[in-house]
Predicted model as a PDB file, atoms N, CA, C, CB and O in Angstrom, pLDDT in the B-factor column:
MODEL        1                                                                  
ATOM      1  N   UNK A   1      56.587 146.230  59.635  1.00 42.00           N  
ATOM      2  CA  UNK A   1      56.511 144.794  59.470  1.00 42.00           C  
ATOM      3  C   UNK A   1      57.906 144.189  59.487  1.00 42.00           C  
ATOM      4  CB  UNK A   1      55.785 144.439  58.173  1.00 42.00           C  
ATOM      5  O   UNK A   1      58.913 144.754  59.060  1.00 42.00           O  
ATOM      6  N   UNK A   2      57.863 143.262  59.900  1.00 44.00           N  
ATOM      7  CA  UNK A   2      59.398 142.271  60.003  1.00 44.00           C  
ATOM      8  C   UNK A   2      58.973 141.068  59.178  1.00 44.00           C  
ATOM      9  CB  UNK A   2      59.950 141.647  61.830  1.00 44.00           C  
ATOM     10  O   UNK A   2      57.796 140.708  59.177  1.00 44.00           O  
ATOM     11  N   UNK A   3      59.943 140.416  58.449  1.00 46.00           N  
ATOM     12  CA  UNK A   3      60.210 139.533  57.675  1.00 46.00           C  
ATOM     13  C   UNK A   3      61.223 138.505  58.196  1.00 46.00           C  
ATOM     14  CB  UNK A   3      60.544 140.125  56.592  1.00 46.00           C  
ATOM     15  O   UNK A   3      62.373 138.944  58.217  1.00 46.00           O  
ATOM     16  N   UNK A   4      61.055 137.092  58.672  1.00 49.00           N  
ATOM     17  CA  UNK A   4      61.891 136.063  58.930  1.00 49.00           C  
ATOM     18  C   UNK A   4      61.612 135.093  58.008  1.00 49.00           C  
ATOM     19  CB  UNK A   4      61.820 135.595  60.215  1.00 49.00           C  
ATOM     20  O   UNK A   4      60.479 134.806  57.621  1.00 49.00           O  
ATOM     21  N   UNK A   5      62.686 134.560  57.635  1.00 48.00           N  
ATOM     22  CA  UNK A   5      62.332 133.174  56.872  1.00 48.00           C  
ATOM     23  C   UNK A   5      62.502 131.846  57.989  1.00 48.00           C  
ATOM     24  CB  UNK A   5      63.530 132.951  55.424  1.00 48.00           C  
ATOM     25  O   UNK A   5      63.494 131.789  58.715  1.00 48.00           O  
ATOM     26  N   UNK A   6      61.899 131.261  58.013  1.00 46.00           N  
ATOM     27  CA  UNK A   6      61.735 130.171  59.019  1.00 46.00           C  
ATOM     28  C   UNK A   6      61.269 128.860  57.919  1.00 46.00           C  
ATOM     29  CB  UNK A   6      60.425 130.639  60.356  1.00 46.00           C  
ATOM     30  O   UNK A   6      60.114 128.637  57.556  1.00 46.00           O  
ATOM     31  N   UNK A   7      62.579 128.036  57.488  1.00 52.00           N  
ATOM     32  CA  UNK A   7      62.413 126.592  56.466  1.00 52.00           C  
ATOM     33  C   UNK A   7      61.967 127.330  55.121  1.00 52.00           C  
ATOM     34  CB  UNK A   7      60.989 125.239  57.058  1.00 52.00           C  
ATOM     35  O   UNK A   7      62.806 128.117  54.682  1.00 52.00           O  
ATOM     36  N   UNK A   8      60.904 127.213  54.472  1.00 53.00           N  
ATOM     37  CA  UNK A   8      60.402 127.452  53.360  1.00 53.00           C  
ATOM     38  C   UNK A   8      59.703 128.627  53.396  1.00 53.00           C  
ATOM     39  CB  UNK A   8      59.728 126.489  52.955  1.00 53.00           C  
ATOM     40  O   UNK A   8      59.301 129.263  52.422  1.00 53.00           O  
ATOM     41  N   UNK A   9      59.500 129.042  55.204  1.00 52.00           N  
ATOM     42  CA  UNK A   9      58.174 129.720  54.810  1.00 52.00           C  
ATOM     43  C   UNK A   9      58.822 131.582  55.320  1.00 52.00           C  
ATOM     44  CB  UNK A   9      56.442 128.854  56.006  1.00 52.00           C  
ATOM     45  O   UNK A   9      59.720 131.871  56.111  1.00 52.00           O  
ATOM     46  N   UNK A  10      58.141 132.288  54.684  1.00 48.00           N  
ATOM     47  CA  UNK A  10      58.549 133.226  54.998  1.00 48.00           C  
ATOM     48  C   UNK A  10      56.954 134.158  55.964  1.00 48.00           C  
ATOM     49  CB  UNK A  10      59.285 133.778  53.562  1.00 48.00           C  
ATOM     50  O   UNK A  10      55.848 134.584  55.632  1.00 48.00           O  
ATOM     51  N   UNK A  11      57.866 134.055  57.380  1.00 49.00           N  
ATOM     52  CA  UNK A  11      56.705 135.271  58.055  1.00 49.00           C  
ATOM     53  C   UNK A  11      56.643 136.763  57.904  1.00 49.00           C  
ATOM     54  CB  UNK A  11      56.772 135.280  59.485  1.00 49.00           C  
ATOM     55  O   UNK A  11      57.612 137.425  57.532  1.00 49.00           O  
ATOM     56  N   UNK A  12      55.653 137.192  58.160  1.00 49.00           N  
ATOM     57  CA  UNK A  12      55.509 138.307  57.820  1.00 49.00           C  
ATOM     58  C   UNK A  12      54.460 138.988  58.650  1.00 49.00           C  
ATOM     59  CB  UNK A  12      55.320 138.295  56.554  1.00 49.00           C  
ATOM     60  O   UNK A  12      53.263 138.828  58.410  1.00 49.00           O  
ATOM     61  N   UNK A  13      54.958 139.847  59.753  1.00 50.00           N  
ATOM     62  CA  UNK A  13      54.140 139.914  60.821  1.00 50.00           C  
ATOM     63  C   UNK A  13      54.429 141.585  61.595  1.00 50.00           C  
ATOM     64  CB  UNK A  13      54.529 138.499  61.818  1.00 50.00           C  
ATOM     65  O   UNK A  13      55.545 142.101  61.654  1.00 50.00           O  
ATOM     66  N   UNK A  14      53.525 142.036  61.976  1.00 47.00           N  
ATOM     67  CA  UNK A  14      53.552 143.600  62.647  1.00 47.00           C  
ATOM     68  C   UNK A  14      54.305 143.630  63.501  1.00 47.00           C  
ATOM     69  CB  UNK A  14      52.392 144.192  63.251  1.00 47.00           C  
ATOM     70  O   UNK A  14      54.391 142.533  64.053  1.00 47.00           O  
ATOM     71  N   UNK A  15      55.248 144.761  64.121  1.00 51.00           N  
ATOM     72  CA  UNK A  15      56.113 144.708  65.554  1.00 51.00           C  
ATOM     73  C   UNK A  15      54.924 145.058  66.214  1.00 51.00           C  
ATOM     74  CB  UNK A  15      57.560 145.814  65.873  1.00 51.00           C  
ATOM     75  O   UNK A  15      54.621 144.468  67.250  1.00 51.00           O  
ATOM     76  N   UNK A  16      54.070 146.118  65.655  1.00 55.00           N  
ATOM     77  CA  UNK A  16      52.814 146.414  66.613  1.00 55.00           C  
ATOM     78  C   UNK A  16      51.644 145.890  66.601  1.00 55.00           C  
ATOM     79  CB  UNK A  16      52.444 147.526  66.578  1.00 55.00           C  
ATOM     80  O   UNK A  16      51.410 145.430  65.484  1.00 55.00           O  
ATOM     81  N   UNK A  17      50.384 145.673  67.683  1.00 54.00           N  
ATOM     82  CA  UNK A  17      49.868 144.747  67.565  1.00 54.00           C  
ATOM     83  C   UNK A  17      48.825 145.680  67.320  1.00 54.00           C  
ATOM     84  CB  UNK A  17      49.943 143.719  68.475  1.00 54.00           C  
ATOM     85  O   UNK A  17      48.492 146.718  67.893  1.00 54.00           O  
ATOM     86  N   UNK A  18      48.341 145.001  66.226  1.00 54.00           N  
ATOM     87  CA  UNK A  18      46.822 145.580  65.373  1.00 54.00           C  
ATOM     88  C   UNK A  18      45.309 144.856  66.049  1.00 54.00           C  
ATOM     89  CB  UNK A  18      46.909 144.951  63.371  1.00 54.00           C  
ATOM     90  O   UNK A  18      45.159 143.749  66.565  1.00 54.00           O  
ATOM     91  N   UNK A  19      44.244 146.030  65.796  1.00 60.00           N  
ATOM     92  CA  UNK A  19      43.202 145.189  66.109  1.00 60.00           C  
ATOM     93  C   UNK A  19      42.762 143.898  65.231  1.00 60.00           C  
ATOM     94  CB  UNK A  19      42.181 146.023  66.193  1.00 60.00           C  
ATOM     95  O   UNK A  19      42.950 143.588  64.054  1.00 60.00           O  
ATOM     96  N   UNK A  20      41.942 143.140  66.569  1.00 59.00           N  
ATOM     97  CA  UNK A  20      42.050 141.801  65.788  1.00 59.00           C  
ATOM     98  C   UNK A  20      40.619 141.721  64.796  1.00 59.00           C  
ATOM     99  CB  UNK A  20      42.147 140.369  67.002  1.00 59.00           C  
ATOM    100  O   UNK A  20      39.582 142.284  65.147  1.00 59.00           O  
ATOM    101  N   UNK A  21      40.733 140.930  63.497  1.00 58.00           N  
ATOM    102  CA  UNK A  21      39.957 141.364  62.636  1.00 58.00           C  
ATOM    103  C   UNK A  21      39.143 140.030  62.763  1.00 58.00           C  
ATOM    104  CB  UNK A  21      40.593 141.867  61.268  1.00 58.00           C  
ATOM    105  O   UNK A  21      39.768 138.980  62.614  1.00 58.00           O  
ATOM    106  N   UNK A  22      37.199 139.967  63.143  1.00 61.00           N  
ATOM    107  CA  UNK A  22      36.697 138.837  62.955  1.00 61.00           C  
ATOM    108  C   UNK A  22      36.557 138.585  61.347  1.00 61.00           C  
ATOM    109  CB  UNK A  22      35.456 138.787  63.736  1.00 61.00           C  
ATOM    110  O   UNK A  22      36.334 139.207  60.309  1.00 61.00           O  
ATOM    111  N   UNK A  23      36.856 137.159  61.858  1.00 68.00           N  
ATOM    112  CA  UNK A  23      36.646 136.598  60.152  1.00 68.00           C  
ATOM    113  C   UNK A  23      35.100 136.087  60.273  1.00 68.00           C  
ATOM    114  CB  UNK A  23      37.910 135.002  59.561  1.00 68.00           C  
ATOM    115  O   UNK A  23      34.297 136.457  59.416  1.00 68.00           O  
ATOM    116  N   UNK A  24      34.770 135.411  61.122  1.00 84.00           N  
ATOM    117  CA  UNK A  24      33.348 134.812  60.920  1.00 84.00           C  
ATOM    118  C   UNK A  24      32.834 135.061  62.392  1.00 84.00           C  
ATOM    119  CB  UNK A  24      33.303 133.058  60.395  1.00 84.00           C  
ATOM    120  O   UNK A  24      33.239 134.499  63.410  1.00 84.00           O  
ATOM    121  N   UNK A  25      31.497 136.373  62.246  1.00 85.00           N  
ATOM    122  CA  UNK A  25      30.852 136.508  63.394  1.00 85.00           C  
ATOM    123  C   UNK A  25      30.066 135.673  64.100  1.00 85.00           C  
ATOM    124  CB  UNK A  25      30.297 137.295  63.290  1.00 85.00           C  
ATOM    125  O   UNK A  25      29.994 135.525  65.320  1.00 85.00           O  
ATOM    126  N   UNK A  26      29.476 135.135  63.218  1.00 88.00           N  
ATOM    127  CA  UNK A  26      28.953 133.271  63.690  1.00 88.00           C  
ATOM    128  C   UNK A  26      29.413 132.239  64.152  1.00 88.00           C  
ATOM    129  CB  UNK A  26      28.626 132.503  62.894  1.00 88.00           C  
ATOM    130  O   UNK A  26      28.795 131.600  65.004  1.00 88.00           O  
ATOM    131  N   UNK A  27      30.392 131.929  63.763  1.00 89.00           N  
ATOM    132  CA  UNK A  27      31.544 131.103  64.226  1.00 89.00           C  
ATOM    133  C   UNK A  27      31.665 131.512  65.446  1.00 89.00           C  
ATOM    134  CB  UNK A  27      32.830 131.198  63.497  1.00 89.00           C  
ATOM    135  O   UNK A  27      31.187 130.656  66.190  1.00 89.00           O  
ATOM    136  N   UNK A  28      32.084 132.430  66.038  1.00 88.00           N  
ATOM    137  CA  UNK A  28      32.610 133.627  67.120  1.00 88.00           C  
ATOM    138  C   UNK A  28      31.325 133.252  68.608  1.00 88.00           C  
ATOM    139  CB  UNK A  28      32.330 135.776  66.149  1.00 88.00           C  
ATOM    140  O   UNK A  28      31.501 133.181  69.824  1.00 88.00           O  
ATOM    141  N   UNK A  29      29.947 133.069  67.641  1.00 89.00           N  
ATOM    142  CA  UNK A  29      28.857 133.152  68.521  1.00 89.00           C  
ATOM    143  C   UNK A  29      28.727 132.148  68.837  1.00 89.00           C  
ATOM    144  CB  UNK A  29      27.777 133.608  68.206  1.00 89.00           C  
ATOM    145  O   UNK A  29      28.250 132.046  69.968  1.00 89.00           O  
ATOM    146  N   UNK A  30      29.033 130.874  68.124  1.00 90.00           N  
ATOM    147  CA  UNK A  30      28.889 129.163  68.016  1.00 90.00           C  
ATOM    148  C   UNK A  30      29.624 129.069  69.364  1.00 90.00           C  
ATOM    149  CB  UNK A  30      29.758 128.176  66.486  1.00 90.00           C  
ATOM    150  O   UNK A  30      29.217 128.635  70.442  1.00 90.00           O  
ATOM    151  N   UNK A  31      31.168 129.746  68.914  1.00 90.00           N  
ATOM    152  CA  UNK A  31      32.008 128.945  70.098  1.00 90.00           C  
ATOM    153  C   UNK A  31      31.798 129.474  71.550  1.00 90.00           C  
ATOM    154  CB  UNK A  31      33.642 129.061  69.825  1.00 90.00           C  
ATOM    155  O   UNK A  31      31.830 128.923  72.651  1.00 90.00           O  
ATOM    156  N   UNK A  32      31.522 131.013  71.049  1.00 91.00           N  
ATOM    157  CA  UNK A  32      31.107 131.675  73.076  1.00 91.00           C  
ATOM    158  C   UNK A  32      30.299 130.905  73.656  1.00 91.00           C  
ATOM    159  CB  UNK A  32      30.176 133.281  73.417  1.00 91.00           C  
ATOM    160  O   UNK A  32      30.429 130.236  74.681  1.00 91.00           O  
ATOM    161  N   UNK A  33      28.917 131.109  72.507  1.00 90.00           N  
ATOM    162  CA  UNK A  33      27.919 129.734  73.387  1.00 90.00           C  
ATOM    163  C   UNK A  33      28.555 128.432  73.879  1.00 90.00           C  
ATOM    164  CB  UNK A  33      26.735 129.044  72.353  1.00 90.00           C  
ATOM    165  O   UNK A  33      28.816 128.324  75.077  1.00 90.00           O  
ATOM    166  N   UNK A  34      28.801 127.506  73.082  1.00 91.00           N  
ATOM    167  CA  UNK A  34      29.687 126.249  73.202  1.00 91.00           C  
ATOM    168  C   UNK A  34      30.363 126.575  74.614  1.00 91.00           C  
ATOM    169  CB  UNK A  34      30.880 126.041  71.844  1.00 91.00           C  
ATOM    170  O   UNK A  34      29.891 126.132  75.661  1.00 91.00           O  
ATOM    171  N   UNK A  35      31.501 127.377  74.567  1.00 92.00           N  
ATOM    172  CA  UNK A  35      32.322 127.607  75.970  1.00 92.00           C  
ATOM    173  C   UNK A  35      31.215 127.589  77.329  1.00 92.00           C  
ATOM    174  CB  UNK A  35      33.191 129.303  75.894  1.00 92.00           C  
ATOM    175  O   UNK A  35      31.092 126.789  78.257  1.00 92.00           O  
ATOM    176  N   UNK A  36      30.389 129.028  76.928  1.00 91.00           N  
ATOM    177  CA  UNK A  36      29.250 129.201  78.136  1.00 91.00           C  
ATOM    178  C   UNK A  36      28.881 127.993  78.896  1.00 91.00           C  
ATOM    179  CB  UNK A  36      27.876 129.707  77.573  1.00 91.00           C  
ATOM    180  O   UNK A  36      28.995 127.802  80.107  1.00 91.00           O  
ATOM    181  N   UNK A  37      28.317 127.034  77.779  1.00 89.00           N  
ATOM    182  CA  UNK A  37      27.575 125.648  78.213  1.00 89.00           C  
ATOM    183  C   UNK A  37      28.694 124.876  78.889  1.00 89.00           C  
ATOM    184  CB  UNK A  37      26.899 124.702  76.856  1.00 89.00           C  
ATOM    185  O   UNK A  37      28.321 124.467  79.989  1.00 89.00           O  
ATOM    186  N   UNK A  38      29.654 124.621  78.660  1.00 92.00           N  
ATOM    187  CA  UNK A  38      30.294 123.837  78.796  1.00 92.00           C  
ATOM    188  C   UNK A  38      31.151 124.237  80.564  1.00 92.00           C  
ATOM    189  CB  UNK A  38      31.034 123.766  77.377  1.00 92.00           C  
ATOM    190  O   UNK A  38      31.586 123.435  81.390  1.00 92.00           O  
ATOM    191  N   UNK A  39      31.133 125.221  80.595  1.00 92.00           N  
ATOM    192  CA  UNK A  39      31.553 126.085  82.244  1.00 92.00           C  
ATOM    193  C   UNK A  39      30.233 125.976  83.061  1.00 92.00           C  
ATOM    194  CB  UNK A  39      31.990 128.104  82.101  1.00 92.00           C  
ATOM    195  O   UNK A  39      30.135 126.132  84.278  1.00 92.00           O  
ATOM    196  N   UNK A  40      29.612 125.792  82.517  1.00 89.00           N  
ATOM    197  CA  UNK A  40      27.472 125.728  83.167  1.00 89.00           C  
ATOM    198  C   UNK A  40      27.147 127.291  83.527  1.00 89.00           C  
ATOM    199  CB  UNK A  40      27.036 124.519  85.302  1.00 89.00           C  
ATOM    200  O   UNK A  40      26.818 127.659  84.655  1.00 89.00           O  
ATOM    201  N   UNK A  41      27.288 128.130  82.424  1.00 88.00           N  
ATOM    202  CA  UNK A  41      26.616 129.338  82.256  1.00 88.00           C  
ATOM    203  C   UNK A  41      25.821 129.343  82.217  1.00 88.00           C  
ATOM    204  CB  UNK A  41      26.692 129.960  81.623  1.00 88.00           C  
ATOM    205  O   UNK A  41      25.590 128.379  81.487  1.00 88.00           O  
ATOM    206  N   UNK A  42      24.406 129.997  82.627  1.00 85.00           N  
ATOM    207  CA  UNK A  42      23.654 130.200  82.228  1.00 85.00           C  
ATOM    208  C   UNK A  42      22.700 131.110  81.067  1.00 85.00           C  
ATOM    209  CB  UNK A  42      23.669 130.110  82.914  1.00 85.00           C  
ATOM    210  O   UNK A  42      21.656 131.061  80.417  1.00 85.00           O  
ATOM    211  N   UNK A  43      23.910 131.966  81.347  1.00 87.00           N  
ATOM    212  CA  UNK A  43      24.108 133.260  80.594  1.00 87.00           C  
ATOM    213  C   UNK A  43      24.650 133.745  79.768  1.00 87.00           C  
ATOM    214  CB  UNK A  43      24.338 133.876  80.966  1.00 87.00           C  
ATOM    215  O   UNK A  43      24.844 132.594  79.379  1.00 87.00           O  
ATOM    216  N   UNK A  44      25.219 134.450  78.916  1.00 88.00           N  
ATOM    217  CA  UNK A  44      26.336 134.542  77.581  1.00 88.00           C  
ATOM    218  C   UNK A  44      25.938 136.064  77.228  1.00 88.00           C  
ATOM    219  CB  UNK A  44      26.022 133.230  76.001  1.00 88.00           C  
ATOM    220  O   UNK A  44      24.776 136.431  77.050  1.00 88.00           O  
ATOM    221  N   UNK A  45      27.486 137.199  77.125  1.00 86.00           N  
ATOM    222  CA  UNK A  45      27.063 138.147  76.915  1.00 86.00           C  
ATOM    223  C   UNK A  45      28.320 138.075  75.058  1.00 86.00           C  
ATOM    224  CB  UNK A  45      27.178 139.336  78.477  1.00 86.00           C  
ATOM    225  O   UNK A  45      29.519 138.069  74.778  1.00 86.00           O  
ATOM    226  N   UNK A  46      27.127 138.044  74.416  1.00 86.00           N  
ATOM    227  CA  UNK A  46      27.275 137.894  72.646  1.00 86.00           C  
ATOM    228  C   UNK A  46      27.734 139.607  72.584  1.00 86.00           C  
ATOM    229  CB  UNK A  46      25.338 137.351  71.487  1.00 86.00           C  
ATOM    230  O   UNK A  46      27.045 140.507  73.065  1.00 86.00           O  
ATOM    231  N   UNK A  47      29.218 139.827  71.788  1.00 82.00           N  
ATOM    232  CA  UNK A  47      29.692 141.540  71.335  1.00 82.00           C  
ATOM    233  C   UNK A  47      30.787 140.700  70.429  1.00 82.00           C  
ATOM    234  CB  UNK A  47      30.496 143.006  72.892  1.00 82.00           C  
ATOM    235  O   UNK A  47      31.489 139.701  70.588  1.00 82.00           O  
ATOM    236  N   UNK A  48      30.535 141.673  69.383  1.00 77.00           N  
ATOM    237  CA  UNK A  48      29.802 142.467  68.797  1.00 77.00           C  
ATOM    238  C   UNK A  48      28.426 141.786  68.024  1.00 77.00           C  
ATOM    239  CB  UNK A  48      30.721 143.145  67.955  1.00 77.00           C  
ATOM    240  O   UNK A  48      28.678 140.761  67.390  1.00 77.00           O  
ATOM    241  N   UNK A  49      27.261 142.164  68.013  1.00 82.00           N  
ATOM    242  CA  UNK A  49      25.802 141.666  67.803  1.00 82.00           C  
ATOM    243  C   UNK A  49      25.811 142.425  66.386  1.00 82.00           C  
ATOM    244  CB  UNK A  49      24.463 142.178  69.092  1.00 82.00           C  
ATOM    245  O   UNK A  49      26.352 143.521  66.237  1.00 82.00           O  
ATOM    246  N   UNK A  50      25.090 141.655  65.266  1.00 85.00           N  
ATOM    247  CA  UNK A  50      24.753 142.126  63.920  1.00 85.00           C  
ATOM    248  C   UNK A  50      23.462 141.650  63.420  1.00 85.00           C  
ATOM    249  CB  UNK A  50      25.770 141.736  62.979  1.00 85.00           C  
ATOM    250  O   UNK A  50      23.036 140.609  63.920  1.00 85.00           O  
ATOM    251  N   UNK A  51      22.780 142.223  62.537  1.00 87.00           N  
ATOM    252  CA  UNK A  51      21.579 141.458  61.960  1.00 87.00           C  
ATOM    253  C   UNK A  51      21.417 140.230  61.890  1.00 87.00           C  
ATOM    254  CB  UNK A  51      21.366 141.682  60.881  1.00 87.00           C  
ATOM    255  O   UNK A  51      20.380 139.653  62.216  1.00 87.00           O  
ATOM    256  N   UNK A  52      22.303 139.765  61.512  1.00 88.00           N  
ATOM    257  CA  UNK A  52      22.328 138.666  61.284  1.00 88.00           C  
ATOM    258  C   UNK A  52      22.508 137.130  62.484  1.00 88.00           C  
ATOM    259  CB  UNK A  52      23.216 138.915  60.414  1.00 88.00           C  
ATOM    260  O   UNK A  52      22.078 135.976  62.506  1.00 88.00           O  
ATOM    261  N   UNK A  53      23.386 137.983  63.335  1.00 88.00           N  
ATOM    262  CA  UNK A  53      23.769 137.120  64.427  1.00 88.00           C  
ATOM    263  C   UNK A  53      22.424 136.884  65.539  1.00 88.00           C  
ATOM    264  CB  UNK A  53      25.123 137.861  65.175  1.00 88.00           C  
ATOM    265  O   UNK A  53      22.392 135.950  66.342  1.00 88.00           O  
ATOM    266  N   UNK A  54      21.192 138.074  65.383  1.00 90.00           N  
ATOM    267  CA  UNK A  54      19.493 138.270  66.144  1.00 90.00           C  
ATOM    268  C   UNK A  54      19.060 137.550  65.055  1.00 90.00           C  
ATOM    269  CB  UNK A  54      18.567 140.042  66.401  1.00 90.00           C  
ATOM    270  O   UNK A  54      18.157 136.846  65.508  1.00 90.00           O  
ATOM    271  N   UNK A  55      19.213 137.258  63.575  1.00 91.00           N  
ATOM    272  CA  UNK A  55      18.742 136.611  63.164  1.00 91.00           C  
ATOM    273  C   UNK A  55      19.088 134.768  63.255  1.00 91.00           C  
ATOM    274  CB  UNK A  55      18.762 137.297  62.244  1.00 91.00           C  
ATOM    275  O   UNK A  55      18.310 133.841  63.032  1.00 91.00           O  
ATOM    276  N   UNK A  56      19.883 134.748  63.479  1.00 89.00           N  
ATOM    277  CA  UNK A  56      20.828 133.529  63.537  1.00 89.00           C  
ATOM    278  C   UNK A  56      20.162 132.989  65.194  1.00 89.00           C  
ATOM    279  CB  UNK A  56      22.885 134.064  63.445  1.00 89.00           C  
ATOM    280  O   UNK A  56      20.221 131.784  65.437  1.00 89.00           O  
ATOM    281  N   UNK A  57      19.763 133.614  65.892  1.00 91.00           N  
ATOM    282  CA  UNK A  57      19.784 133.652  67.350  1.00 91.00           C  
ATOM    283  C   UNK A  57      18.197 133.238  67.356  1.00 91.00           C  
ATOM    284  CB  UNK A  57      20.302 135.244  68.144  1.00 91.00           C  
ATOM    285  O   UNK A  57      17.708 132.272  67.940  1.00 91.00           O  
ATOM    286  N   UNK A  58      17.474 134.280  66.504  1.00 92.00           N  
ATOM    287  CA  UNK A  58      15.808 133.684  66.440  1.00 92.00           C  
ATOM    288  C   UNK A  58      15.847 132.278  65.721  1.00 92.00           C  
ATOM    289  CB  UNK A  58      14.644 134.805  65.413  1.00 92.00           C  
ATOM    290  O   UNK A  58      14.952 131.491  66.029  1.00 92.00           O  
ATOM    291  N   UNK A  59      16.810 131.872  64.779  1.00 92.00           N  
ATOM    292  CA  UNK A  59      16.107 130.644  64.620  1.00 92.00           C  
ATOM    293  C   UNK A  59      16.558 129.915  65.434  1.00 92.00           C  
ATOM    294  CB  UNK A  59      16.114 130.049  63.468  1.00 92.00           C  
ATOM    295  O   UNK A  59      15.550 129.472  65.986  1.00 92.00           O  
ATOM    296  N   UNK A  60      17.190 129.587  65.782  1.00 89.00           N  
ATOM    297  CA  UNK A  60      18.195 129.040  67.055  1.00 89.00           C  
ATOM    298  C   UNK A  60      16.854 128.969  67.895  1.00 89.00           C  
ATOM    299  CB  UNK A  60      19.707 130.254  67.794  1.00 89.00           C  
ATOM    300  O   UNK A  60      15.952 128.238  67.484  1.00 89.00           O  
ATOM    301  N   UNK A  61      16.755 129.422  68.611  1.00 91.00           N  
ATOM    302  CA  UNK A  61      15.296 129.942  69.528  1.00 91.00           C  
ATOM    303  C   UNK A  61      13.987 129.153  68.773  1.00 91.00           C  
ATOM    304  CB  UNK A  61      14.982 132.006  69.390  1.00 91.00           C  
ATOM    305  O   UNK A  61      13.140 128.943  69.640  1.00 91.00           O  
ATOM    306  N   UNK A  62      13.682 128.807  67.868  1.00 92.00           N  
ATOM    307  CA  UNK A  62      12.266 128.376  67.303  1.00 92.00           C  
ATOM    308  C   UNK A  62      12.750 127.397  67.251  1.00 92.00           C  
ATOM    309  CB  UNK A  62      11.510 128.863  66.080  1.00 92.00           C  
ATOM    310  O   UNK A  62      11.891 126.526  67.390  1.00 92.00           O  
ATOM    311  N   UNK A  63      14.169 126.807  67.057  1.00 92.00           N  
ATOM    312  CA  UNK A  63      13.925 125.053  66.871  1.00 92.00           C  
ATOM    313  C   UNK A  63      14.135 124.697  68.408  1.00 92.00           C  
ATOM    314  CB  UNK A  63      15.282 124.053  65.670  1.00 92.00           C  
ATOM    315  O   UNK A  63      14.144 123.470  68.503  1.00 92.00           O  
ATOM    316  N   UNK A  64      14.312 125.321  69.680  1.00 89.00           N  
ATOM    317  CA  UNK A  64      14.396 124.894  70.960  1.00 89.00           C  
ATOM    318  C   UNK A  64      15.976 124.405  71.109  1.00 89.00           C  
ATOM    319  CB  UNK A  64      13.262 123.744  71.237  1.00 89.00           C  
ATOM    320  O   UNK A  64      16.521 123.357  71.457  1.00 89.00           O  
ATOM    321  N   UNK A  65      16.359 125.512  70.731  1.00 86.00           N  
ATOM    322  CA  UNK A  65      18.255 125.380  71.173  1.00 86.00           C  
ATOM    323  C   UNK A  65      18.658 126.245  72.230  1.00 86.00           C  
ATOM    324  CB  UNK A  65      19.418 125.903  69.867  1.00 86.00           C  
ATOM    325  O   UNK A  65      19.584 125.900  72.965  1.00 86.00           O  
ATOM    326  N   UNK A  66      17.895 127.647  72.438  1.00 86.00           N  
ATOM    327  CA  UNK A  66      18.285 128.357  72.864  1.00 86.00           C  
ATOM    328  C   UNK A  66      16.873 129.004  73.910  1.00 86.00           C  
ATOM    329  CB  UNK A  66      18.996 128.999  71.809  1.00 86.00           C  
ATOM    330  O   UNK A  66      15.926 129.053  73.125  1.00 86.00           O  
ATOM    331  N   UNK A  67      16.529 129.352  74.904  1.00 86.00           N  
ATOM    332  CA  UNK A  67      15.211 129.732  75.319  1.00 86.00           C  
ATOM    333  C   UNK A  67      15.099 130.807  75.033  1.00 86.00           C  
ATOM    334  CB  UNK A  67      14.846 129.614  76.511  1.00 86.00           C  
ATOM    335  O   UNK A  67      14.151 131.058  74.290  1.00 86.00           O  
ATOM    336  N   UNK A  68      16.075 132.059  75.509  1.00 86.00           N  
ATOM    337  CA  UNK A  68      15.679 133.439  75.473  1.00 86.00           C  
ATOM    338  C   UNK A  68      16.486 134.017  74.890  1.00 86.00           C  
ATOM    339  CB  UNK A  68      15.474 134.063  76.551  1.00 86.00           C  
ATOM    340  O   UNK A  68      17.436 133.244  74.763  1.00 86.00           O  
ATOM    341  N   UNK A  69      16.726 135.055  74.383  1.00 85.00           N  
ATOM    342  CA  UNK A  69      17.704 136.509  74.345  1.00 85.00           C  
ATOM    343  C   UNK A  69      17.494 137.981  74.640  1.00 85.00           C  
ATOM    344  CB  UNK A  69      18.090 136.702  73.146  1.00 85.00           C  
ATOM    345  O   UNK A  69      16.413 138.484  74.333  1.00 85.00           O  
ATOM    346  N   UNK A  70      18.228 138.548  75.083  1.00 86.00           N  
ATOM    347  CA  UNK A  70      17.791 139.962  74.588  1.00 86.00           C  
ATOM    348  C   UNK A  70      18.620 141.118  74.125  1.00 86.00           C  
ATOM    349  CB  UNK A  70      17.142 140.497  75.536  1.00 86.00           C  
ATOM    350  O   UNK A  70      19.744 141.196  74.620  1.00 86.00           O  
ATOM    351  N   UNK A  71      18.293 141.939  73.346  1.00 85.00           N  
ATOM    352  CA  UNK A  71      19.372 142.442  72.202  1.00 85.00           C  
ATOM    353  C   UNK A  71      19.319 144.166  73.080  1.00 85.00           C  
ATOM    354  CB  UNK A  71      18.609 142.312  69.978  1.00 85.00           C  
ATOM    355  O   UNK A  71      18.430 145.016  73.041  1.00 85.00           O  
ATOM    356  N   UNK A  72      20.461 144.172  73.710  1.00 81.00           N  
ATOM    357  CA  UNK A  72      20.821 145.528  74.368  1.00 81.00           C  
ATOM    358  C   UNK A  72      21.353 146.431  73.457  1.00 81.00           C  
ATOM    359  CB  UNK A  72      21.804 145.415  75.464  1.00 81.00           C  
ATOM    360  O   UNK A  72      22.326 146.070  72.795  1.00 81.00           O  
ATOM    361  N   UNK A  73      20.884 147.553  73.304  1.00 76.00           N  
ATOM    362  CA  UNK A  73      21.851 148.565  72.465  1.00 76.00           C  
ATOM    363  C   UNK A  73      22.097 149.611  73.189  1.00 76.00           C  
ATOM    364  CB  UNK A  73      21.329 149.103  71.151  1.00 76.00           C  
ATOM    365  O   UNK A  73      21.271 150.386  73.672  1.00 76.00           O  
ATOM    366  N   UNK A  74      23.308 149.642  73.274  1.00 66.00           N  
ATOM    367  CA  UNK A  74      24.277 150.889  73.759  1.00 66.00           C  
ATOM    368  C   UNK A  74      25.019 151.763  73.523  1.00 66.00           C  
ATOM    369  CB  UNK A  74      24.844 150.782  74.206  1.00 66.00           C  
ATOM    370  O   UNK A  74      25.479 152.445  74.438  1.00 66.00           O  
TER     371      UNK A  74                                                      
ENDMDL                                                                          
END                                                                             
């Protein structure tokens, strides 16, 4: 780790670059979708997928946000 002080604040940051850690897998899924739509995807390939995110995805799907999915495991 390297240490610079820059004004008040002091950084504190890896020379090597670590994997990146999700903070919010939902969030993550909000914005891929969001992007998808917005390029006129039709399609969206959602990684990494969790219980929660097929759950998040079915209700999504019952209020008519989303038409289909399907949950590949590999």
């Amino acid at each position: 780790y390297q240490r610079r002080v820059h004004g008040d604040y002091i950084l504190v940051y890896s020379i090597r670059p670590e994997k990146m850690v999700r903070m919010s897998v939902l969030n993550d899924v909000l914005r891929t979708i969001i992007n998808a739509e917005k390029a006129g995807k039709r399609q969206v390939l959602l990684r990494p997928i969790s219980k929660v995110v097929v759950k998040f995805l079915r209700v999504m799907q019952k209020h008519g946000y989303i038409n289909e999915f399907e949950v590949i495991d590999d």
